[in-house]
Residue frames relative to the residue before (quaternion, step in Angstrom):
aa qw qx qy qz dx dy dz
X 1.0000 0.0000 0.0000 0.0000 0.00 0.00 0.00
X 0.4708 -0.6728 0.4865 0.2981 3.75 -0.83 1.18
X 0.1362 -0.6653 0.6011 0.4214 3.81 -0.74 -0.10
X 0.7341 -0.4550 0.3745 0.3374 3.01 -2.25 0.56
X 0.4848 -0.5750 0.3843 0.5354 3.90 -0.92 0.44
X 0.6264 -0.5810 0.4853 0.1859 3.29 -1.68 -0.65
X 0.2254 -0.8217 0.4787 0.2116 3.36 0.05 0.31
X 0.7488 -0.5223 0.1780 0.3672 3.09 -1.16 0.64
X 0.6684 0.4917 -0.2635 0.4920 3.32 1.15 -1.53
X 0.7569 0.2951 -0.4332 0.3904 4.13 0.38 -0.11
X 0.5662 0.3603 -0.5632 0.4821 3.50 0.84 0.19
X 0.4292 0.5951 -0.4923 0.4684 3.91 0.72 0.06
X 0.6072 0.5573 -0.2037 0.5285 3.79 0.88 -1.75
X 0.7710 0.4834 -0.3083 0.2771 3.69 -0.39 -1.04
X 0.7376 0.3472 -0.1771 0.5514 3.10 1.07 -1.88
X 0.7097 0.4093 -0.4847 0.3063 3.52 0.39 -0.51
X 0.7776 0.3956 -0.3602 0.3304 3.61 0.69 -0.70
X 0.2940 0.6643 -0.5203 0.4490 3.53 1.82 0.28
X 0.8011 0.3744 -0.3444 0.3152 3.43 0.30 -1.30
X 0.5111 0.6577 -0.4704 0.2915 3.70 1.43 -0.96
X 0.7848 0.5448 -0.1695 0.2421 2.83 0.98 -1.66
X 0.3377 0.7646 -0.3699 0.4056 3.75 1.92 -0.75
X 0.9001 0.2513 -0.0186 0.3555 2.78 0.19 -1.99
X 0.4552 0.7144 -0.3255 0.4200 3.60 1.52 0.30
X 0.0825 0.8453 -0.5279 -0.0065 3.48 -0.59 0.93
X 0.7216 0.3265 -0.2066 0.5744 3.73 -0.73 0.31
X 0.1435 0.8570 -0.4941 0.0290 3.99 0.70 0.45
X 0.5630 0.6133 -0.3338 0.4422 3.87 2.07 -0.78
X 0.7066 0.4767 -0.3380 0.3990 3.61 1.33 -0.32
X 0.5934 0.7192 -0.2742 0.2353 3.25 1.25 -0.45
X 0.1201 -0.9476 0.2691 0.1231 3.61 0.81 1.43
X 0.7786 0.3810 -0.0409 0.4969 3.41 1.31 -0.34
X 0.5708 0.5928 -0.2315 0.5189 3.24 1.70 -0.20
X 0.3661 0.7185 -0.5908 -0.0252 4.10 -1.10 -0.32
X 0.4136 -0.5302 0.7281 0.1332 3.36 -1.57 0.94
X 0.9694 -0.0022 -0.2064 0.1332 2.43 -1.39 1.68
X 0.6428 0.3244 -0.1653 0.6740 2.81 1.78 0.95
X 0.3226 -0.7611 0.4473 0.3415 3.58 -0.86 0.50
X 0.4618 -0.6857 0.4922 0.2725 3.68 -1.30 1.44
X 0.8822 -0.1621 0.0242 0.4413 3.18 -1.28 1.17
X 0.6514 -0.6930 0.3074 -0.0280 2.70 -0.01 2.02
X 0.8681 0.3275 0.0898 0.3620 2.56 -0.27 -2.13
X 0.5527 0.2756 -0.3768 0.6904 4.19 1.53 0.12
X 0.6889 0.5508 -0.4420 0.1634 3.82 0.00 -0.05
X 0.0425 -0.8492 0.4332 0.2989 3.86 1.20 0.56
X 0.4122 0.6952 -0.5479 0.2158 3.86 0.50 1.09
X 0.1805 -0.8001 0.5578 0.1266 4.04 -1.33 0.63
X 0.5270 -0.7442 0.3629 0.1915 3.14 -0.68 0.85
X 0.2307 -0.8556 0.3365 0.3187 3.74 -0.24 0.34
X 0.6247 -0.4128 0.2054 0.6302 3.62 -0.80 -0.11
X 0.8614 -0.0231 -0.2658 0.4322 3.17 -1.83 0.99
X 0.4281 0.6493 -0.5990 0.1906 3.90 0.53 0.05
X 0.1663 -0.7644 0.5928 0.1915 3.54 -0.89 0.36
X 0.4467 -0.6983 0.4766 0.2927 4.02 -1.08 0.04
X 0.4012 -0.8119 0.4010 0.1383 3.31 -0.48 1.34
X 0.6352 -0.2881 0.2358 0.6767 3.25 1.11 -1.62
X 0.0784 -0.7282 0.6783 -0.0587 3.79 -1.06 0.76
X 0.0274 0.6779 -0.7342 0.0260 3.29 -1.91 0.25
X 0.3464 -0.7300 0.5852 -0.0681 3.40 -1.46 0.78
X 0.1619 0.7577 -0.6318 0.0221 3.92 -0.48 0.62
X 0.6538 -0.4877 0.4454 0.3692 2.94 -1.92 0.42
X 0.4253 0.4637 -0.6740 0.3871 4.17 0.28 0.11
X 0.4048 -0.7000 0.4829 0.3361 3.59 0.43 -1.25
X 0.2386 0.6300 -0.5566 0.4862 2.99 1.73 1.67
X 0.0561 0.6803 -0.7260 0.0834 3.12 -1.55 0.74
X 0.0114 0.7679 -0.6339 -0.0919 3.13 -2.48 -0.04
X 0.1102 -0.7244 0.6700 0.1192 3.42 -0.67 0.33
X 0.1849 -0.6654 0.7130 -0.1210 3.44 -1.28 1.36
X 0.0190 0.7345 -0.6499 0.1945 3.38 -0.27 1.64
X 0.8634 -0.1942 0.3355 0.3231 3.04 -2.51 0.22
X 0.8934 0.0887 -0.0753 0.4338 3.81 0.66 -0.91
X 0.7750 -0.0978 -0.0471 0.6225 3.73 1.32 -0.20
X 0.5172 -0.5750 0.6182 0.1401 3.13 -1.97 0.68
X 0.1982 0.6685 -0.7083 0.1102 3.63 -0.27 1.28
X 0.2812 -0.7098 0.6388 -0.0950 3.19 -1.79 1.02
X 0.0538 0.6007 -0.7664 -0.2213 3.66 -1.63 0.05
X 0.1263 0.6992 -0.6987 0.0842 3.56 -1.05 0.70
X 0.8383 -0.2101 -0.2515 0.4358 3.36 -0.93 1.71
X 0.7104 -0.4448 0.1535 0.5234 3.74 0.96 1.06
X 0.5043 0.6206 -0.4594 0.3866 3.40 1.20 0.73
X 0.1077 -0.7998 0.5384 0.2423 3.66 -0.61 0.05
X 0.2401 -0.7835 0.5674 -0.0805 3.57 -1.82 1.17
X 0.1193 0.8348 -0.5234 0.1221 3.29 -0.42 0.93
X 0.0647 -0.8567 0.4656 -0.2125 3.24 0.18 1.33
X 0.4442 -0.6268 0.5472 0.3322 4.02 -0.95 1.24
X 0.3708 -0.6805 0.5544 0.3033 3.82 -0.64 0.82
X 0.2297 0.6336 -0.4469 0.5883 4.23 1.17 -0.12
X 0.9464 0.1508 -0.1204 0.2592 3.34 -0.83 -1.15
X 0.4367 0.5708 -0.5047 0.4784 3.96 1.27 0.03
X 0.3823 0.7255 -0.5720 -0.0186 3.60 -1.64 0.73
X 0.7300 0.2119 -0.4872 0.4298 2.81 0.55 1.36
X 0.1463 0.8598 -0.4763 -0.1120 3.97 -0.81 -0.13
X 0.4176 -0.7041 0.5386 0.1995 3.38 -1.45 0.46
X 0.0519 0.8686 -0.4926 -0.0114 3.27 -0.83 1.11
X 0.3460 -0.7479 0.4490 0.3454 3.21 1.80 1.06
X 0.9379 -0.1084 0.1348 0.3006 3.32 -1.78 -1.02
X 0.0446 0.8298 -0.5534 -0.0563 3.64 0.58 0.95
X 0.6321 0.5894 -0.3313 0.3786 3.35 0.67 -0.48
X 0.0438 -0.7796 0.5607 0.2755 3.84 0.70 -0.67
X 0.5577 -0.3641 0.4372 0.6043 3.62 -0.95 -0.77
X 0.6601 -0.7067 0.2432 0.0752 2.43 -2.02 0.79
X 0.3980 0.6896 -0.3020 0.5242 3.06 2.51 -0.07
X 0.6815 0.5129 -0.1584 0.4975 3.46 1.45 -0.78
X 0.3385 0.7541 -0.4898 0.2774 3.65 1.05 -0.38
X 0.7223 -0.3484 0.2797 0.5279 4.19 -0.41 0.35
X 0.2946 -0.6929 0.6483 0.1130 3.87 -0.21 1.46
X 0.4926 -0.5795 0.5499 0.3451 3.80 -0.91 -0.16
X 0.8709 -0.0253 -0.0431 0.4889 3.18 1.09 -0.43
X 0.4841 0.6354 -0.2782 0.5334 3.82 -0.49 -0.14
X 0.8652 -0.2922 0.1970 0.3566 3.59 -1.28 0.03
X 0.0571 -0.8311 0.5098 0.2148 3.65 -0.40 0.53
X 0.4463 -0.7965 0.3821 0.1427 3.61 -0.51 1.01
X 0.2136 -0.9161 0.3240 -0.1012 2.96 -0.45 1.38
X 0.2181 -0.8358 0.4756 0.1666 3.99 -0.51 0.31
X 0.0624 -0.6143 0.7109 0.3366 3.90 -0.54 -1.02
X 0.2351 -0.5827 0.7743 0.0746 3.12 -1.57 1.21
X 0.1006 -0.6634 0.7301 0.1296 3.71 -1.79 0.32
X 0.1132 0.8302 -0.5426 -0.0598 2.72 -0.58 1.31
X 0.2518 -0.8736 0.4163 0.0075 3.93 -1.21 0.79
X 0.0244 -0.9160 0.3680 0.1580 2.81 -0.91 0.64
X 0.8517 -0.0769 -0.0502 0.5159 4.12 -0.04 -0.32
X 0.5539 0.4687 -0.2379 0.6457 3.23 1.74 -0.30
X 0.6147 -0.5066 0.3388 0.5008 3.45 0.37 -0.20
X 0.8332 0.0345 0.0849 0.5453 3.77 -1.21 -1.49
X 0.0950 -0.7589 0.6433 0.0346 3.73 -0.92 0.59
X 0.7685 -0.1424 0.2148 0.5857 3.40 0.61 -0.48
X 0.0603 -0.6832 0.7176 0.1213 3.55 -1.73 0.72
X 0.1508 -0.7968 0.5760 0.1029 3.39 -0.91 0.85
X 0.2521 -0.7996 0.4721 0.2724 3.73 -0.66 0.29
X 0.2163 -0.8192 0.5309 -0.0147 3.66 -0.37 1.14
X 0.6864 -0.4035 0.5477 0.2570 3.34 -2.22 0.43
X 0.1236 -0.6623 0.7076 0.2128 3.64 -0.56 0.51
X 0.6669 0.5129 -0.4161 0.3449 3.15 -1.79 -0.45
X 0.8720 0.0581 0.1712 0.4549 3.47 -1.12 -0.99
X 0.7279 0.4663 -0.1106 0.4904 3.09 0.05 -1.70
X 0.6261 0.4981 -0.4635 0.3809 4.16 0.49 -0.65
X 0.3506 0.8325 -0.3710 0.2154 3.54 0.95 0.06
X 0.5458 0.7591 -0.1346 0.3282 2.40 1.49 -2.16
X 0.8698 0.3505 -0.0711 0.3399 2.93 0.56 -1.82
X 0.6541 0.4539 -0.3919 0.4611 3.39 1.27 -1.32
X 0.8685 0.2923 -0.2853 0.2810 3.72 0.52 -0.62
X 0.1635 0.7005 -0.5281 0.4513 3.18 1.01 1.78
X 0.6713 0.5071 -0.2496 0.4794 2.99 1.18 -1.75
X 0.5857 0.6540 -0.3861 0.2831 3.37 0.84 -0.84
X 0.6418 0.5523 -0.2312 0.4793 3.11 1.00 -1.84
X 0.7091 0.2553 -0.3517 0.5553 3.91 0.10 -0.37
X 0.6210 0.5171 -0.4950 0.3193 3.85 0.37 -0.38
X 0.7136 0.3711 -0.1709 0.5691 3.86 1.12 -1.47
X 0.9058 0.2358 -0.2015 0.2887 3.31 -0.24 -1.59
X 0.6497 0.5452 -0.3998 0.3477 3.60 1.12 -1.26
X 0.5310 0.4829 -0.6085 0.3384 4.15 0.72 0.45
X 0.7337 0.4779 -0.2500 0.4133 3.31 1.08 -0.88
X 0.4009 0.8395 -0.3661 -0.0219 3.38 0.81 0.10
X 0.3159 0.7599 -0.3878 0.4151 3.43 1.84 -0.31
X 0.8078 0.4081 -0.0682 0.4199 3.37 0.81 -1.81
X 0.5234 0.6682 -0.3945 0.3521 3.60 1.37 -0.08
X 0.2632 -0.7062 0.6003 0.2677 3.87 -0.91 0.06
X 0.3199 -0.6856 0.5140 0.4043 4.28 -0.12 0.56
X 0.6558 -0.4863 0.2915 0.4985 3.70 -1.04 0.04
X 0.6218 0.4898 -0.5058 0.3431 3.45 0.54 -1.17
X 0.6620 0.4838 -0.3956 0.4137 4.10 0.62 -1.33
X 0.4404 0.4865 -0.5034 0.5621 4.44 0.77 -1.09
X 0.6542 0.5673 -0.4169 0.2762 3.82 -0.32 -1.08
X 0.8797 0.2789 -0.0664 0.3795 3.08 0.49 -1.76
X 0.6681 0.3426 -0.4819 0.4516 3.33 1.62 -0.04
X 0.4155 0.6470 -0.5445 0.3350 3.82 0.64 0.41
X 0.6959 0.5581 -0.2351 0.3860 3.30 1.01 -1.09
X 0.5873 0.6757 -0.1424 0.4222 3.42 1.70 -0.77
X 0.5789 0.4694 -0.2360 0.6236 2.87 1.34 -2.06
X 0.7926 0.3589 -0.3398 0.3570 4.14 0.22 -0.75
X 0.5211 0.5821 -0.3737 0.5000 3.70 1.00 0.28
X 0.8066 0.1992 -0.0790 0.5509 3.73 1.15 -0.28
């Protein structure tokens, strides 16, 4: 049986959250953060459009948030709101993602936070506030995925296809 094509946003989905996920380590500490889906739902007042998919998102108790999807990066971060074509972000600052290292995602207690700014041909586009430590992954290597791969995407193969033509190329 053929599968059904793809649309733009899940071959957008696959590779980007393939790559979040590559480069993502420690994912049980991450308290405020998730790939591929939107954190806690139910405080985020955000709706998805047709075919858009979520990329990577997070939620805190100030009541800053963001969801970073297939087609744009909207945000509240210090009671401001951002909504920005994900296409048009290339570059950002995320000062100290790392915090110290006694601080790195506690299991419980305070989750530690930063404000990225992130921008794009026009200048500022949007600041989002994020999970340091572990969890800041999430975000910087989103940016990646539209900085490197999402020009090339025409030319990209999602993992599941890389899978199957490695497996080919090693059968012959």
């Amino acid at each position: 049986m053929e599968r059904e094509a793809m649309t733009r946003d899940q071959k957008i989905s696959e590779i980007a959250i393939h790559l979040i996920c590559e480069a993502s380590m420690r994912r049980d500490l991450w308290r405020a953060t998730s790939i591929g889906l939107i954190h806690d739902e139910a405080t985020i007042p955000f709706v998805l459009k047709r075919n858009e998919l979520p990329l990577v998102s997070a939620s805190f108790t100030e009541g800053d948030w963001y969801v970073w999807t297939t087609q744009r990066l909207v945000s509240v971060c210090d009671k401001k709101h951002y909504e920005v074509n994900a296409e048009s972000l290339i570059r950002a600052a995320f000062g100290n993602f790392k915090e110290s290292p006694q601080l790195v995602n506690p299991p419980a207690g305070l989750i530690h936070t930063n404000i990225a700014t992130l921008s794009s041909t026009r200048g500022v586009a949007a600041r989002i506030r994020y999970e340091t430590g572990y969890a800041s992954m999430g975000p910087i290597q989103c940016l990646k995925y539209w900085e490197l791969k999402h020009p090339i995407l025409d030319k990209l193969m999602t993992p599941e296809e890389h899978a199957a033509f490695r497996r080919q190329r090693n059968q012959g």
